[in-house]
N, CA, C and O atoms as a CHARMM CRD file, in Angstrom:
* protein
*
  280
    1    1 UNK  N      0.82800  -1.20200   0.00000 PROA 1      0.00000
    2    1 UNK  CA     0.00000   0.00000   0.00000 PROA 1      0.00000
    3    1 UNK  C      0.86900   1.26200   0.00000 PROA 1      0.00000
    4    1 UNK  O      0.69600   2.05300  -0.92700 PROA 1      0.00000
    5    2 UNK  N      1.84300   1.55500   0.99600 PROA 2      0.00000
    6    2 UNK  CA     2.71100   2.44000   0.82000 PROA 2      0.00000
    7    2 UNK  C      3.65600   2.92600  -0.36900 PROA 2      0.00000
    8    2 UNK  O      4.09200   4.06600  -0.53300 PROA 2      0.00000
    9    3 UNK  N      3.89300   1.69400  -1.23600 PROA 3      0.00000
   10    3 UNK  CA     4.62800   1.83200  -2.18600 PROA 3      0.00000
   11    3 UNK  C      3.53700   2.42900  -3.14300 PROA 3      0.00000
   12    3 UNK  O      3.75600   3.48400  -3.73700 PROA 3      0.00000
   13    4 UNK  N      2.54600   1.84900  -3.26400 PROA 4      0.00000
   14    4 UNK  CA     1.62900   2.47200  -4.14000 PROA 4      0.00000
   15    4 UNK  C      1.08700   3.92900  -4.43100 PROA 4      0.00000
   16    4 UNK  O      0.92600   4.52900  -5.49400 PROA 4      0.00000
   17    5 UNK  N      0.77900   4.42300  -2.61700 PROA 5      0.00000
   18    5 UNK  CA     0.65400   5.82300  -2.51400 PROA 5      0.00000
   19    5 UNK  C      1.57200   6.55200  -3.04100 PROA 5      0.00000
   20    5 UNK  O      1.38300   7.62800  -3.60700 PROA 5      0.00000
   21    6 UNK  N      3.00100   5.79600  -2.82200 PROA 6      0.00000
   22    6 UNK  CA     4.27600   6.94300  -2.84900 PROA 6      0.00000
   23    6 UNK  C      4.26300   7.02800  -4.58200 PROA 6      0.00000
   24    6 UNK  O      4.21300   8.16100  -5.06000 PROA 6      0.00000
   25    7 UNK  N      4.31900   5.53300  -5.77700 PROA 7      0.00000
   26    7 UNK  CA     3.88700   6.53200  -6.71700 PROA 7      0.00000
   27    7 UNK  C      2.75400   7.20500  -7.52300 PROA 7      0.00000
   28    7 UNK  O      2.63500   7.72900  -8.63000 PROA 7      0.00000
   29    8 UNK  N      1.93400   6.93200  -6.39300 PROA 8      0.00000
   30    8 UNK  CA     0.91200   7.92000  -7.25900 PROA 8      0.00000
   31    8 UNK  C      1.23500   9.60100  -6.55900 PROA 8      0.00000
   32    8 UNK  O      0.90700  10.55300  -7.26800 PROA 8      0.00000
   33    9 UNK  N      1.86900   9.88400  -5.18800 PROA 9      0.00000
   34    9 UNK  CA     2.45000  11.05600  -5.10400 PROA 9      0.00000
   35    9 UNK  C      3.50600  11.44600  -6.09600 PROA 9      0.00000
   36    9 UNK  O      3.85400  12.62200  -6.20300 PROA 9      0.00000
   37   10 UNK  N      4.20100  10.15200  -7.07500 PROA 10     0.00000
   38   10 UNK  CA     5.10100  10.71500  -7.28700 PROA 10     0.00000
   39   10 UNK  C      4.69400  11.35300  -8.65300 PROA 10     0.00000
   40   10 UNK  O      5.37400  12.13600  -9.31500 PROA 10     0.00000
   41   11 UNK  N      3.31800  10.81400  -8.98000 PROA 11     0.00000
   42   11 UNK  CA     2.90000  11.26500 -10.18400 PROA 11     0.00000
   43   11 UNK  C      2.28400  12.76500 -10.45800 PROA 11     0.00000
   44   11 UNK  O      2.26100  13.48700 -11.45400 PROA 11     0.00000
   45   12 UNK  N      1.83500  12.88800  -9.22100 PROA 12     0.00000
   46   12 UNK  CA     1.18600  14.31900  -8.46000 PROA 12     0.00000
   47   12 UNK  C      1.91700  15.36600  -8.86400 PROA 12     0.00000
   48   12 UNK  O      1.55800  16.38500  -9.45400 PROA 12     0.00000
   49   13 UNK  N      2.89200  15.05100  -8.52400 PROA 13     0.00000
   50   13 UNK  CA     4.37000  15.45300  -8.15100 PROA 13     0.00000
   51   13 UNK  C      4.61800  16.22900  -9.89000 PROA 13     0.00000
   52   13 UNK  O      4.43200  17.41600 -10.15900 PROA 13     0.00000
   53   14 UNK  N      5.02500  15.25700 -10.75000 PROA 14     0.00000
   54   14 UNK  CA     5.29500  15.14200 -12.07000 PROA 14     0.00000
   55   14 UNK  C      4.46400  16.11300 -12.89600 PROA 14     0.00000
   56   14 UNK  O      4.93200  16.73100 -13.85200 PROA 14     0.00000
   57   15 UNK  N      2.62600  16.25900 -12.28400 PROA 15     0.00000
   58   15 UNK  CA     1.92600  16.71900 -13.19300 PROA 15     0.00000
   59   15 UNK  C      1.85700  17.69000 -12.49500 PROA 15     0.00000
   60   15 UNK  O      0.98800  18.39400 -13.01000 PROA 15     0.00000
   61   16 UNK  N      2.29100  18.23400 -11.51400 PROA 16     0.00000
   62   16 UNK  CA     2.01400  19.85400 -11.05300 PROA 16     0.00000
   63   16 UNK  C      3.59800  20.19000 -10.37900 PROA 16     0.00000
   64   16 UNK  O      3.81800  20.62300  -9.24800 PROA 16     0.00000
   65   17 UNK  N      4.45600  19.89900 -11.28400 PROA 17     0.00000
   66   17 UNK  CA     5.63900  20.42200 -10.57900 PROA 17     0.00000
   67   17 UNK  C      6.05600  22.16400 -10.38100 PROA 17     0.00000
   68   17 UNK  O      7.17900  22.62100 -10.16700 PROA 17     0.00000
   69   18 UNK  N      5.17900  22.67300 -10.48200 PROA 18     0.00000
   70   18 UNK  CA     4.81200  24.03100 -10.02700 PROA 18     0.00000
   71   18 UNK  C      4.56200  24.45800  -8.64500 PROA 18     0.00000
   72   18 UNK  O      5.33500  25.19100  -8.02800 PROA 18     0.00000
   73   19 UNK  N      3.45100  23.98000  -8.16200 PROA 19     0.00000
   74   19 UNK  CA     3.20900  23.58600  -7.15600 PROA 19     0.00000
   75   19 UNK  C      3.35900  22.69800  -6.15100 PROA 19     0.00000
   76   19 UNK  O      3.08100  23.03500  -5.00000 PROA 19     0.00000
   77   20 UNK  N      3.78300  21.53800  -6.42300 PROA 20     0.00000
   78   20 UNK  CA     4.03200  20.74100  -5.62200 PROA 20     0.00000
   79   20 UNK  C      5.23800  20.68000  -4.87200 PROA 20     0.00000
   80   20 UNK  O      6.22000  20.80100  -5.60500 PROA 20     0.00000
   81   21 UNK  N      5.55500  20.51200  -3.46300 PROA 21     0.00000
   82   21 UNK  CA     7.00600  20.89900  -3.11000 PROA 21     0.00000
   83   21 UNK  C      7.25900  19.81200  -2.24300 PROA 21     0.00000
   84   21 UNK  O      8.34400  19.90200  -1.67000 PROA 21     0.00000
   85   22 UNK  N      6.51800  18.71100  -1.94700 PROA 22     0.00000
   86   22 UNK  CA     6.90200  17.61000  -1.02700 PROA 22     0.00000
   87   22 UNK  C      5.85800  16.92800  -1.24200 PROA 22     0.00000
   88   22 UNK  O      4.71100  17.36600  -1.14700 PROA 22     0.00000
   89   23 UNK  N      6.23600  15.56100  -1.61500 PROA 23     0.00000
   90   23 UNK  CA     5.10900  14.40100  -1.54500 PROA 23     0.00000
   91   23 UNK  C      5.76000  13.47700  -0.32800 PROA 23     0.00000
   92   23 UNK  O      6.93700  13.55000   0.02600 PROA 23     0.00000
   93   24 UNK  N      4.76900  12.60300   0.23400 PROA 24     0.00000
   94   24 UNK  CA     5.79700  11.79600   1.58300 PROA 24     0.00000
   95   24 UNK  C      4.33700  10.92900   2.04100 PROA 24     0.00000
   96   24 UNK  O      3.15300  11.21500   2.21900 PROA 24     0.00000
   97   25 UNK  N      5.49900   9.28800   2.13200 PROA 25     0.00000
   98   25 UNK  CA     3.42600   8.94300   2.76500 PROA 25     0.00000
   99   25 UNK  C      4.27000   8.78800   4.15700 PROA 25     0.00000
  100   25 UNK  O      5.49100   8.87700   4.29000 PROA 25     0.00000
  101   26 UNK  N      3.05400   8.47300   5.39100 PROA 26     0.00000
  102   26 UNK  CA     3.32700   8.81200   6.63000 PROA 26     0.00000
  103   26 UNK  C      3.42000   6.87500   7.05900 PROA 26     0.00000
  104   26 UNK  O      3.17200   5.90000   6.35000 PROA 26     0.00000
  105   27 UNK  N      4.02800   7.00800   8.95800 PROA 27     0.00000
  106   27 UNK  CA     3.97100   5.56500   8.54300 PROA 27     0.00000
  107   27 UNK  C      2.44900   4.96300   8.72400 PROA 27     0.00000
  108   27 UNK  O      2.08700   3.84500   9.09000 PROA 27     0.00000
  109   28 UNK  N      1.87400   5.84600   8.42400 PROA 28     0.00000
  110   28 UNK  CA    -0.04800   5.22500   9.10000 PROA 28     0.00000
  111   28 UNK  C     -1.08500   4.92400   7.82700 PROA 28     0.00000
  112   28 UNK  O     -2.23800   4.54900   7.61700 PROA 28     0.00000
  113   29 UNK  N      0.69000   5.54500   6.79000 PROA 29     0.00000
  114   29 UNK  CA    -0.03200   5.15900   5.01500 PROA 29     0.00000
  115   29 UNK  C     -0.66300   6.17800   4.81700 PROA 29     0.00000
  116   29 UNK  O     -1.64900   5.73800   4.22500 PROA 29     0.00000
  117   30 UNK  N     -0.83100   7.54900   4.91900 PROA 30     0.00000
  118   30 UNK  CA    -1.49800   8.34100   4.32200 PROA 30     0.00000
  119   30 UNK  C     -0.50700   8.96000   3.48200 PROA 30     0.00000
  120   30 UNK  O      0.56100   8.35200   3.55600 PROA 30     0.00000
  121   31 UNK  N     -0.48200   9.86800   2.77500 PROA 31     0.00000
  122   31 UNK  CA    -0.42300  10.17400   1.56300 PROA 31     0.00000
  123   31 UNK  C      0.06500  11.77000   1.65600 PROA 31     0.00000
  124   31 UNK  O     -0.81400  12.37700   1.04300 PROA 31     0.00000
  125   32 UNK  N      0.79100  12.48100   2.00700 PROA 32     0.00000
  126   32 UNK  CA     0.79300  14.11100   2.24900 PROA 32     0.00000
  127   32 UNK  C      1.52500  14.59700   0.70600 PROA 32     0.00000
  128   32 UNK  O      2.37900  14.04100   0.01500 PROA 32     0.00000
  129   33 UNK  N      0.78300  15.86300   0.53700 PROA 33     0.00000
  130   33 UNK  CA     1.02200  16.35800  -0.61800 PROA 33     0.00000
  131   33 UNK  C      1.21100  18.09700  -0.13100 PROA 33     0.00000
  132   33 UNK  O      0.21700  18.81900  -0.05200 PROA 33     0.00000
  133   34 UNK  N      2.49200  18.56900   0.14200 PROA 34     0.00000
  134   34 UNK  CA     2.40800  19.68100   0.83100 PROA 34     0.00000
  135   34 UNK  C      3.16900  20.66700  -0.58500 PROA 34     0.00000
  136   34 UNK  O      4.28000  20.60600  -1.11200 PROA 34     0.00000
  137   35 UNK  N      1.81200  21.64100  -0.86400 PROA 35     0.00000
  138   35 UNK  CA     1.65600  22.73100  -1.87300 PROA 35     0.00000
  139   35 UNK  C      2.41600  23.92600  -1.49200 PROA 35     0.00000
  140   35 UNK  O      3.08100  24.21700  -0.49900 PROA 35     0.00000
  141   36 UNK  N      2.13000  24.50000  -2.53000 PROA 36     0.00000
  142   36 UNK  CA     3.03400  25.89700  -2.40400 PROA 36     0.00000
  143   36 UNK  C      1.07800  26.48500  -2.63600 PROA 36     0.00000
  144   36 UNK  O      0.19600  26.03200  -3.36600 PROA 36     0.00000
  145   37 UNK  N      1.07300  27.71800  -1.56600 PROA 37     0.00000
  146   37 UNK  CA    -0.30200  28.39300  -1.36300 PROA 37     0.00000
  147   37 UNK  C     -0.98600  28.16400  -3.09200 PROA 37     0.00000
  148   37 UNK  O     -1.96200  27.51700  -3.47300 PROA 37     0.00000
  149   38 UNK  N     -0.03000  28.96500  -3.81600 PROA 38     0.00000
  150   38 UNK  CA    -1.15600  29.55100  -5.01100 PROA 38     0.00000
  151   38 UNK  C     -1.22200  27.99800  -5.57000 PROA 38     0.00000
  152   38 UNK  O     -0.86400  27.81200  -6.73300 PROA 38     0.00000
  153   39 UNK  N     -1.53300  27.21600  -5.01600 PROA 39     0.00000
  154   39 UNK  CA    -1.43100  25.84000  -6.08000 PROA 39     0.00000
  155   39 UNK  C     -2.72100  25.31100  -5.38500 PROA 39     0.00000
  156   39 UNK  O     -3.40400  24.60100  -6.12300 PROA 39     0.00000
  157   40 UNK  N     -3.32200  25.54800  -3.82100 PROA 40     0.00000
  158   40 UNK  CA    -4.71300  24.80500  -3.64500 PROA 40     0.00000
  159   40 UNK  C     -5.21000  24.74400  -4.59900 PROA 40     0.00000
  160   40 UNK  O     -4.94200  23.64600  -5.08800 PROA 40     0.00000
  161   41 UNK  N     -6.23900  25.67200  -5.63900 PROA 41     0.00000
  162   41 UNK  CA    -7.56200  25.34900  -6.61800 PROA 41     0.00000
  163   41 UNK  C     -6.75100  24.48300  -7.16800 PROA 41     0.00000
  164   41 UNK  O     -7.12500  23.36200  -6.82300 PROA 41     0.00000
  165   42 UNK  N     -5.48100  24.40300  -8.10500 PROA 42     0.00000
  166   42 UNK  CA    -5.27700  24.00900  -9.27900 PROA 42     0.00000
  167   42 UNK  C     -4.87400  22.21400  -8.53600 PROA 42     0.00000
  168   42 UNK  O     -5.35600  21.13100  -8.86500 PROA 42     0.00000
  169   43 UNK  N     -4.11500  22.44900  -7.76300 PROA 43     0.00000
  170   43 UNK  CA    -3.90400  20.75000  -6.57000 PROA 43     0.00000
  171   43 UNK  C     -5.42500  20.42900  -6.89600 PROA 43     0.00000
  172   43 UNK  O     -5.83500  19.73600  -7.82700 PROA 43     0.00000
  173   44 UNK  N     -6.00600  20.93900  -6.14200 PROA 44     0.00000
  174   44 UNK  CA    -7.26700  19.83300  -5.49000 PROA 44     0.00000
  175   44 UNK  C     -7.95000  19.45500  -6.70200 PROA 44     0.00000
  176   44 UNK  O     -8.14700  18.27700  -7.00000 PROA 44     0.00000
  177   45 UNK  N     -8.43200  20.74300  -7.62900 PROA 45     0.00000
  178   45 UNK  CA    -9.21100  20.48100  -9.19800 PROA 45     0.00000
  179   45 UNK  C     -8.67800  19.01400  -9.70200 PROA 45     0.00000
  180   45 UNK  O     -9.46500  18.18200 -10.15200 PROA 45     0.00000
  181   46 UNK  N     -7.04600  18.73600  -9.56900 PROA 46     0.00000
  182   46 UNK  CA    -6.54800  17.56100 -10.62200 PROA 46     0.00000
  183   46 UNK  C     -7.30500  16.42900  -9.12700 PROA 46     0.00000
  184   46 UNK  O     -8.17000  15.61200  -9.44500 PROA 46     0.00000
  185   47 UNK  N     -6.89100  16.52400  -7.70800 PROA 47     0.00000
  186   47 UNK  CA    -7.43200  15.57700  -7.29700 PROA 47     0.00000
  187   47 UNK  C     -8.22500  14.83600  -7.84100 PROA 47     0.00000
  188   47 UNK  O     -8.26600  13.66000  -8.20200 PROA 47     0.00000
  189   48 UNK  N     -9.19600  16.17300  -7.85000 PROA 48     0.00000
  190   48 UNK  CA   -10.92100  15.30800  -7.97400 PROA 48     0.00000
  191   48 UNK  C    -11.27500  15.41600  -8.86200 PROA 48     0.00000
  192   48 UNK  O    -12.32500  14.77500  -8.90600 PROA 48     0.00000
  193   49 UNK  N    -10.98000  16.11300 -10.24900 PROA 49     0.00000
  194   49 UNK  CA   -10.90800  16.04200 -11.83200 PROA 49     0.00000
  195   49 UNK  C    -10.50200  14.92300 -12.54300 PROA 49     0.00000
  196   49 UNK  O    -11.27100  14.33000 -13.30000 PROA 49     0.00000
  197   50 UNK  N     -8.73700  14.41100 -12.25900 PROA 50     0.00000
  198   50 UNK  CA    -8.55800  13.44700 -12.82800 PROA 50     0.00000
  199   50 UNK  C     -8.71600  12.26100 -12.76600 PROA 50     0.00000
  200   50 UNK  O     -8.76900  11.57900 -11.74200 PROA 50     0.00000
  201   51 UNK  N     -8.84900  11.74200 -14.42500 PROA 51     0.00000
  202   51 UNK  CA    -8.94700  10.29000 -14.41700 PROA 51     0.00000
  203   51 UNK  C     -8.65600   9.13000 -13.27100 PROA 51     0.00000
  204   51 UNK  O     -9.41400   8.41600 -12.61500 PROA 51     0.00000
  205   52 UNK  N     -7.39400   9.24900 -13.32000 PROA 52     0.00000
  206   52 UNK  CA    -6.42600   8.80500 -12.13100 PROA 52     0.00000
  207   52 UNK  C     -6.71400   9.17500 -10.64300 PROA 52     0.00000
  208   52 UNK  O     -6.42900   8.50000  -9.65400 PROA 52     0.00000
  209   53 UNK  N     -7.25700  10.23100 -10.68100 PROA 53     0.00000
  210   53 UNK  CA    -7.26700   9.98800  -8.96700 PROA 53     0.00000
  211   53 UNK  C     -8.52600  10.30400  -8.68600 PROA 53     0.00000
  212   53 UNK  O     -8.72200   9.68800  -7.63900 PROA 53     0.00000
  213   54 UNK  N     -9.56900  10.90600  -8.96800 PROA 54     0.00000
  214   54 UNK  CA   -11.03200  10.72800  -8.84000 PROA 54     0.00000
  215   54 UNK  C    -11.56700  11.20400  -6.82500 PROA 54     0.00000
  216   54 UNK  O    -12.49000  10.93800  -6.05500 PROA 54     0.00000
  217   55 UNK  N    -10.59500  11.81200  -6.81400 PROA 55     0.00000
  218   55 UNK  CA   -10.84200  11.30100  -5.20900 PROA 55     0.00000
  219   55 UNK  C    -12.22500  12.31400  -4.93000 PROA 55     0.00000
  220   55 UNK  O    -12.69200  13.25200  -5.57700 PROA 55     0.00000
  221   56 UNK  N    -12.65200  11.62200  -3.59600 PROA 56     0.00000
  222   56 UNK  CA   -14.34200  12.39400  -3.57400 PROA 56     0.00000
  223   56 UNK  C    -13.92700  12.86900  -1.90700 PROA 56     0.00000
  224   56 UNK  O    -14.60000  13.89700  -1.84100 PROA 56     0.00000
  225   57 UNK  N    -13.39600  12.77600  -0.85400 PROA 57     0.00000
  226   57 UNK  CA   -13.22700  13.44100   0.08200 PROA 57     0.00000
  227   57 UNK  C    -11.63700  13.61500   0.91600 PROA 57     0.00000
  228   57 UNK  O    -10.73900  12.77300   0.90400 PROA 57     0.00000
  229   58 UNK  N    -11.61300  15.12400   1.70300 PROA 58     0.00000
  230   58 UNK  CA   -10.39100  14.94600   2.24100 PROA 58     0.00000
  231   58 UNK  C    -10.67200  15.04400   3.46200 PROA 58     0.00000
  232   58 UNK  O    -11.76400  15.39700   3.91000 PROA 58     0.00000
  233   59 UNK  N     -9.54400  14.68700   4.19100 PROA 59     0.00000
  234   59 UNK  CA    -9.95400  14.39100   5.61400 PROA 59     0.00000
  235   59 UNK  C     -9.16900  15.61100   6.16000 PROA 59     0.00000
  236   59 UNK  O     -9.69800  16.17700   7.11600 PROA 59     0.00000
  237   60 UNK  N     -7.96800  16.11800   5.69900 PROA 60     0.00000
  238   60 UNK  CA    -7.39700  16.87900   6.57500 PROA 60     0.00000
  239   60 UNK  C     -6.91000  18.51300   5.52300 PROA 60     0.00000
  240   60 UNK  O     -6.71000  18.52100   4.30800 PROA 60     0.00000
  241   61 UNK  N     -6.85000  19.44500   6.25100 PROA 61     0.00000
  242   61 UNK  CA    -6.03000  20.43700   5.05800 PROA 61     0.00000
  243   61 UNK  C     -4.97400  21.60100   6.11600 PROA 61     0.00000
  244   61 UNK  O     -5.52300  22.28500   6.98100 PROA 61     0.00000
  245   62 UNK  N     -4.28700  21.63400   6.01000 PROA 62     0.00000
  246   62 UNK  CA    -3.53200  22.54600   7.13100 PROA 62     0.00000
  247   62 UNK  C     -2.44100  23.74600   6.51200 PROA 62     0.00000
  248   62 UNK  O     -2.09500  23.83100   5.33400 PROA 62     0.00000
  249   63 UNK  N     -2.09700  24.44800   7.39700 PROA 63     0.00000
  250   63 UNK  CA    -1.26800  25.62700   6.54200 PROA 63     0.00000
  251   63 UNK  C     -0.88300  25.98300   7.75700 PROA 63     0.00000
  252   63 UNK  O     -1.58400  25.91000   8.76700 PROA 63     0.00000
  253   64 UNK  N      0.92500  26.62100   7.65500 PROA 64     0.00000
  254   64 UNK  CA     1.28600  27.00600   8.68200 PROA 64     0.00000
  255   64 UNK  C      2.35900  28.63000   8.08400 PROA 64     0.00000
  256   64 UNK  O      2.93600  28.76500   7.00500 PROA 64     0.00000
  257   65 UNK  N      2.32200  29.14200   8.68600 PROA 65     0.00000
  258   65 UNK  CA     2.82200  30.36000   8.00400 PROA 65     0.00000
  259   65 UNK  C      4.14200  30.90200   8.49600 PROA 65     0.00000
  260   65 UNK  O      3.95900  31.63100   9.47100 PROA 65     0.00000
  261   66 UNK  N      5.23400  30.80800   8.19800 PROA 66     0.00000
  262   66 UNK  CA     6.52300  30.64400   8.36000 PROA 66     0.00000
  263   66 UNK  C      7.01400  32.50600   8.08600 PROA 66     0.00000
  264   66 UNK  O      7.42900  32.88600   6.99100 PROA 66     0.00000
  265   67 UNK  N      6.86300  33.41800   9.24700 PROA 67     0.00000
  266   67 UNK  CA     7.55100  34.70900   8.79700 PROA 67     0.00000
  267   67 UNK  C      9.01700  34.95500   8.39900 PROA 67     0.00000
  268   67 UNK  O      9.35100  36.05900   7.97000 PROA 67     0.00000
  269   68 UNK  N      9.98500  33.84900   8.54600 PROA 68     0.00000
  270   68 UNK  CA    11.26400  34.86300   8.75200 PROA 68     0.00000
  271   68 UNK  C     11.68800  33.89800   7.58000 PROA 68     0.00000
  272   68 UNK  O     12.89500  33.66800   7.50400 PROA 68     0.00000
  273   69 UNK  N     10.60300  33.12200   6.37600 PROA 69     0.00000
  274   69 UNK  CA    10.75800  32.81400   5.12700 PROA 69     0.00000
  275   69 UNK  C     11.02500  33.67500   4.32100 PROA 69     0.00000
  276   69 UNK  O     11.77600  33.36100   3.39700 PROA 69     0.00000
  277   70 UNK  N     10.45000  35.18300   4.40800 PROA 70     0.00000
  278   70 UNK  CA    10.63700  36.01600   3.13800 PROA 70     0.00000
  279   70 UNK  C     11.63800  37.06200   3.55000 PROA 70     0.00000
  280   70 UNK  O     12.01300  37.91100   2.74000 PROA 70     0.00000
């Protein structure tokens, strides 16, 4: 299962390498896909848009805001 998540993150990964800045599954098997802000609509749209991943709910969404980044 883990191997599986990791490449379909890695595919995530591949089709929004704009946005995407860390894929990683956890050891409880979930799946983290941690975005760069302006990438939520366009991330989640392919979620639940594409063929491939179809997904219909998320369980978690978080953001933490890092000042002495800029």
């Amino acid at each position: 299962m883990k191997e599986k998540l990791a490449e379909f993150g890695a595919y995530v990964g591949q089709c929004l390498p704009k946005y995407v800045q860390l894929v990683q599954v956890t050891d409880q098997n979930e799946l983290e896909v941690c975005i760069h802000p302006a990438g939520i609509r366009p991330v989640m749209s392919f979620l639940k848009d594409h063929s491939l991943a179809k997904f219909q709910s998320m369980s978690d969404m978080t953001a933490m805001d890092v000042p002495n980044r800029y």
